[in-house]
C-alpha positions in Angstrom: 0.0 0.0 0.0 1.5 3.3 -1.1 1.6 6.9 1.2 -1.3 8.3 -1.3 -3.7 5.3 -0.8 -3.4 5.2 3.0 -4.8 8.9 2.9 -7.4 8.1 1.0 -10.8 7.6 2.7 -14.4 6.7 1.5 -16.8 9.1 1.8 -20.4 7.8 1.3 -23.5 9.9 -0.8 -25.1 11.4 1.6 -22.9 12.0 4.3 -20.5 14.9 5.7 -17.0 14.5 5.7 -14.6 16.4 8.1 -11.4 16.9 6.0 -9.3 17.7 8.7 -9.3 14.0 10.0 -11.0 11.7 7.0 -14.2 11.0 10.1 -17.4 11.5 9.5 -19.3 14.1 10.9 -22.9 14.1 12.2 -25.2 16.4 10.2 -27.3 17.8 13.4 -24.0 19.0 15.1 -22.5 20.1 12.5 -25.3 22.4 11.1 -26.4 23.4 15.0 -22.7 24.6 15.3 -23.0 26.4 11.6 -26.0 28.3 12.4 -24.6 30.3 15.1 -21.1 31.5 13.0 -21.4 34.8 11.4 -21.4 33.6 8.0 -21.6 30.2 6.7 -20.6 30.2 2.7 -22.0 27.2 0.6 -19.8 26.8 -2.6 -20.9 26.2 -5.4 -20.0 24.9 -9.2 -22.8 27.2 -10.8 -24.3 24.8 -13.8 -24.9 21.8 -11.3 -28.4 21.3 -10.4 -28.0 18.6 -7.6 -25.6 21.6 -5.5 -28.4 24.1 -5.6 -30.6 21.7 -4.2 -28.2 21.0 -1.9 -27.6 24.6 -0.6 -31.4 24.4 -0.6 -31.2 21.8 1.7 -28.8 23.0 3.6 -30.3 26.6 4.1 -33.9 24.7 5.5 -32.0 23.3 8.3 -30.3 26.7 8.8 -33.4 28.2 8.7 -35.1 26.0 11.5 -32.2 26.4 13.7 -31.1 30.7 13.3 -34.2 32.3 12.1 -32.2 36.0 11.9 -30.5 34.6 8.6 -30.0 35.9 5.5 -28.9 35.1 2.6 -26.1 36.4 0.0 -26.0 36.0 -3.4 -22.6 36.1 -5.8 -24.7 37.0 -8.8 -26.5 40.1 -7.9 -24.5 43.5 -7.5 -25.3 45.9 -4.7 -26.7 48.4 -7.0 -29.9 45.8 -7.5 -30.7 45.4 -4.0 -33.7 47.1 -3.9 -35.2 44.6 -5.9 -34.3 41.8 -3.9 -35.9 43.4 -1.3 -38.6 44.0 -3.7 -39.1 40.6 -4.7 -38.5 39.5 -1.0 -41.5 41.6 0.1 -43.9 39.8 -2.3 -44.0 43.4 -4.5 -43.2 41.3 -8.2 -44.2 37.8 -10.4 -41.0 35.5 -10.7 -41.0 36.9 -14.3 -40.8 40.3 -13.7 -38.1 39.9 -10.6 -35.8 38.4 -13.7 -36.2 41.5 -15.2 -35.8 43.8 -13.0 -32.5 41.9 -11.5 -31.6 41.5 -15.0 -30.9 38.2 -14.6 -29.2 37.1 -18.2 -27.2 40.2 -17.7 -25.9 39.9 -14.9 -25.4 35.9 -14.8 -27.2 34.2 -16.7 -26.7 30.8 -15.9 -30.4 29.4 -16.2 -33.0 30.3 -13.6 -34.5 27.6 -12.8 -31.1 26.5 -11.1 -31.5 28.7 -8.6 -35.5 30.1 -8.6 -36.0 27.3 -5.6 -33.7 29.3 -3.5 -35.0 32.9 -4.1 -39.0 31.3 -3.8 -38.0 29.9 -0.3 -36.4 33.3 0.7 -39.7 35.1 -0.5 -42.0 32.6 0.7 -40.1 32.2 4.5 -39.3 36.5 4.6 -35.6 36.0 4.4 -33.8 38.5 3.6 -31.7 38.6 0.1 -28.4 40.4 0.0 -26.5 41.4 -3.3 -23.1 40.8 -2.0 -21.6 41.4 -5.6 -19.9 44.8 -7.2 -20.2 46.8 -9.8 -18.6 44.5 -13.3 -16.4 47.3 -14.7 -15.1 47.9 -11.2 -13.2 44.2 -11.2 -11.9 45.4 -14.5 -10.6 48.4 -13.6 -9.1 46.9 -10.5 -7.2 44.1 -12.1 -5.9 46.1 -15.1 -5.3 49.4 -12.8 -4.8 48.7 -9.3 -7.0 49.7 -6.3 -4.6 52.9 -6.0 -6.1 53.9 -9.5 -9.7 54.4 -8.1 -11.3 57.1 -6.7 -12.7 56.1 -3.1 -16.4 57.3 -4.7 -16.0 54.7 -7.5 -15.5 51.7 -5.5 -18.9 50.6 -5.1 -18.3 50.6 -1.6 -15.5 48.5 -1.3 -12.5 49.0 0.9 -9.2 47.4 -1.1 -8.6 44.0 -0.7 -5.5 42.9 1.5 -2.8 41.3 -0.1 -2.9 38.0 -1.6 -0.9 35.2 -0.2 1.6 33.4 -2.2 -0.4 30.2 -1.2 -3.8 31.9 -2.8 -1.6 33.3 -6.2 -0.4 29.3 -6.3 -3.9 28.4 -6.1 -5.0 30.5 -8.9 -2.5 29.4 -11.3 -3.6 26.3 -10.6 -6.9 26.4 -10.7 -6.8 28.7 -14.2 -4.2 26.2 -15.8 -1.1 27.9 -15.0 0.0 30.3 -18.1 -3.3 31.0 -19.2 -3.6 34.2 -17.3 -1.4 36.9 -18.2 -1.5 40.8 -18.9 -0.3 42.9 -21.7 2.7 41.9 -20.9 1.9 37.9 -21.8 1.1 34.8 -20.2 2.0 34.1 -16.7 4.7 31.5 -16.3 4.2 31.3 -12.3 2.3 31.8 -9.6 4.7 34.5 -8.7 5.4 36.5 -12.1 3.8 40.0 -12.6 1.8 39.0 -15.9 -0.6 37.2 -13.1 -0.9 40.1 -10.9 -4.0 41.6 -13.4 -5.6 38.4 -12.5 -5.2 38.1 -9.2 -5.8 41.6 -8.9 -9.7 40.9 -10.5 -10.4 38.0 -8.5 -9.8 39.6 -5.4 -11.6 42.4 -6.2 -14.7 40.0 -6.1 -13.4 38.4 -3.4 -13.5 41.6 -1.2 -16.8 42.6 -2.8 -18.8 39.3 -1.2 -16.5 40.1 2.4 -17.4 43.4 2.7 -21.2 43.0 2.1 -21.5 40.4 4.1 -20.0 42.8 6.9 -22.4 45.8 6.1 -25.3 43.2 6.3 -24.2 42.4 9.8 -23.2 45.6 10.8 -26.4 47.6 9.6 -29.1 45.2 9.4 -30.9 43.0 12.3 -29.0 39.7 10.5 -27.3 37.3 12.8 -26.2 34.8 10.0 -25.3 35.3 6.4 -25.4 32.1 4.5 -23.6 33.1 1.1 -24.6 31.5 -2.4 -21.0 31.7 -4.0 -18.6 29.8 -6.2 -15.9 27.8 -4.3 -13.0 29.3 -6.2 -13.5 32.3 -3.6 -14.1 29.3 -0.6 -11.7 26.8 -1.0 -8.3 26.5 1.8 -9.3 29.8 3.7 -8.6 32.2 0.7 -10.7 34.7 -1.1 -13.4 35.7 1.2 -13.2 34.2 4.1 -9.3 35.5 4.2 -10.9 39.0 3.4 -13.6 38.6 5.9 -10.9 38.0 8.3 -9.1 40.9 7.3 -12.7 42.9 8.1 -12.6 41.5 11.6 -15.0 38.4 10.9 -13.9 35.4 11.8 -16.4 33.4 13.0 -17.0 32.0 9.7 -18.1 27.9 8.3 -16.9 26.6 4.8 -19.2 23.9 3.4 -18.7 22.4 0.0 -20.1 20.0 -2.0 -18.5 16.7 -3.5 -19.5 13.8 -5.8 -16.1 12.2 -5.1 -16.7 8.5 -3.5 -13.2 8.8 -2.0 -11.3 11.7 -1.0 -7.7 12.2 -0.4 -7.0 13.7 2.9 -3.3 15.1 1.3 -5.2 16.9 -1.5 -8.7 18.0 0.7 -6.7 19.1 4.1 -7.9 23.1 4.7 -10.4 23.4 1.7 -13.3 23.6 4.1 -15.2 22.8 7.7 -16.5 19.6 5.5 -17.3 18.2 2.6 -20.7 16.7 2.0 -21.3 13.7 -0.8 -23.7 14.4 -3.2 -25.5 12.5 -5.6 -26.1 14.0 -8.9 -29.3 12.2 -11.1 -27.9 14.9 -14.1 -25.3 16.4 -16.1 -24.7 20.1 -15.5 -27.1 22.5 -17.5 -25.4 24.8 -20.3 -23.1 27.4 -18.7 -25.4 29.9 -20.0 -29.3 30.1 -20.2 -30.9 31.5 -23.6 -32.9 34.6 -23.0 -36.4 34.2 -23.3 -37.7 35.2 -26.5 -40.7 37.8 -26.0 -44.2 36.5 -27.1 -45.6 38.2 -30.6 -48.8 38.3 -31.5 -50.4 36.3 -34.4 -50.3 38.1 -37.5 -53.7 39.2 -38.2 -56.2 36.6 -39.9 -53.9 33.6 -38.6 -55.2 31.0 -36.8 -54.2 29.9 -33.3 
């Protein structure tokens, strides 16, 4: 038996999985635990229905346990939060709210992904938060530097601190190593300057979920923020939980998803509070949704 295969534990569908020491974890403790932490972020691979349903799941037992939640979205910037709050209050049809949070502008994955979500927030009175910024702002950031922005043209944001070399590794890797560059070219390392643009952008979204998270619990009556967001900003303590830690919020849970029937303890060690196995019945949906095509009416004298 080699070093790699005696760190390798099963992890069964349906179950949590501490990666810290390869046990499993029981679900009532480990949610009652979650639901009095700050924040609790559920990451997410956007095009997979069975996660949604999962965070789903996962907010219900939330819900039960902290009823002074809300709940965060990645997709939606902070200039749409009116409508959330909008939609929220019962003020807007399903089809209008997609308008008005111009939906296949702003993400566009397909709706029905994550409609369950935002009809349980409406239905139950939780409150939706836009944690998200304003696009051009990440570009600016990444190709300019925070130092290049006016304080009124931040959207609110405070710049991010720095990231760790561990993080920049973690990019590269995650992006494929030298396909992320600048003008300058294609990165070659973690470390070389042609990835600072980058890693420069993805901290600028980074900060953006940290530091609405923190206004939501520093000016509304929320005690928990569960946030919908990809795990690329989750996984191993970086992106925003290292920025909300820099904001002064620490008290903050990690729980990712996994179809994995094994995982390596070598390779899974840090990347969250726990794993838990899903079971997916489908393949992902199309990264993007096709917008709806308005109804006409029949030409005059056709039949219907």
């Amino acid at each position: 038996m080699t070093n790699s295969e005696v760190h390798v534990v099963p992890h069964p569908r349906g179950t949590w999985l501490d990666p810290a020491s390869g046990q499993l974890t029981d679900q009532r403790q480990l949610l009652q635990k979650a639901a009095f932490r700050r924040a609790v972020l559920l990451g997410e691979t956007h095009d997979v229905a069975e996660i949604h349903r999962w965070q789903l799941h996962v907010l219900a037992f939330l819900h039960m346990l902290n009823a002074g939640l809300a709940v965060g979205f990645e997709m939606f910037p902070r200039r749409l939060q009116p409508v959330l709050d909008a939609w929220v209050d019962g003020e807007m049809d399903t089809e209008t709210f997609q308008v008005r949070s111009e939906w296949y502008d702003v993400w566009g994955f397909d709706p029905a992904l994550y409609l369950p979500i935002f009809h349980f927030c409406r239905q139950q009175k939780v409150p939706m938060l836009a944690l998200n910024c304003h696009r051009p702002l990440v570009t600016r950031v990444g190709k300019e530097g925070w130092e290049a922005i006016p304080e009124d043209e931040r959207d609110g944001l405070t710049p991010s601190a720095p990231a760790t070399a561990a993080y920049r590794q973690y990019l590269f890797n995650l992006v494929g190593g030298g396909r992320a560059g600048g003008p300058s070219g294609m990165a070659q390392s973690a470390d070389d300057p042609a990835f600072d643009r980058f890693v420069r952008a993805q901290q600028t979204w980074d900060r953006a979920f940290a530091c609405n998270i923190a206004r939501a619990l520093a000016e509304r009556p929320i005690a928990l923020v569960v946030g919908i967001i990809g795990r690329g900003h989750l996984e191993y303590g970086h992106g925003t939980p290292y920025q909300l830690r820099d904001l002064g919020i620490s008290d903050v849970s990690v729980l990712l998803p996994s179809e994995a029937d094994t995982q390596d303890l070598g390779a899974v060690a840090g990347i969250a509070d726990a794993i838990f196995r899903l079971d997916r019945p489908e393949p992902p949906n199309s990264w993007r949704a096709k917008r709806p095509t308005p109804a006409t009416a029949p030409a005059e004298g056709s039949r219907s």
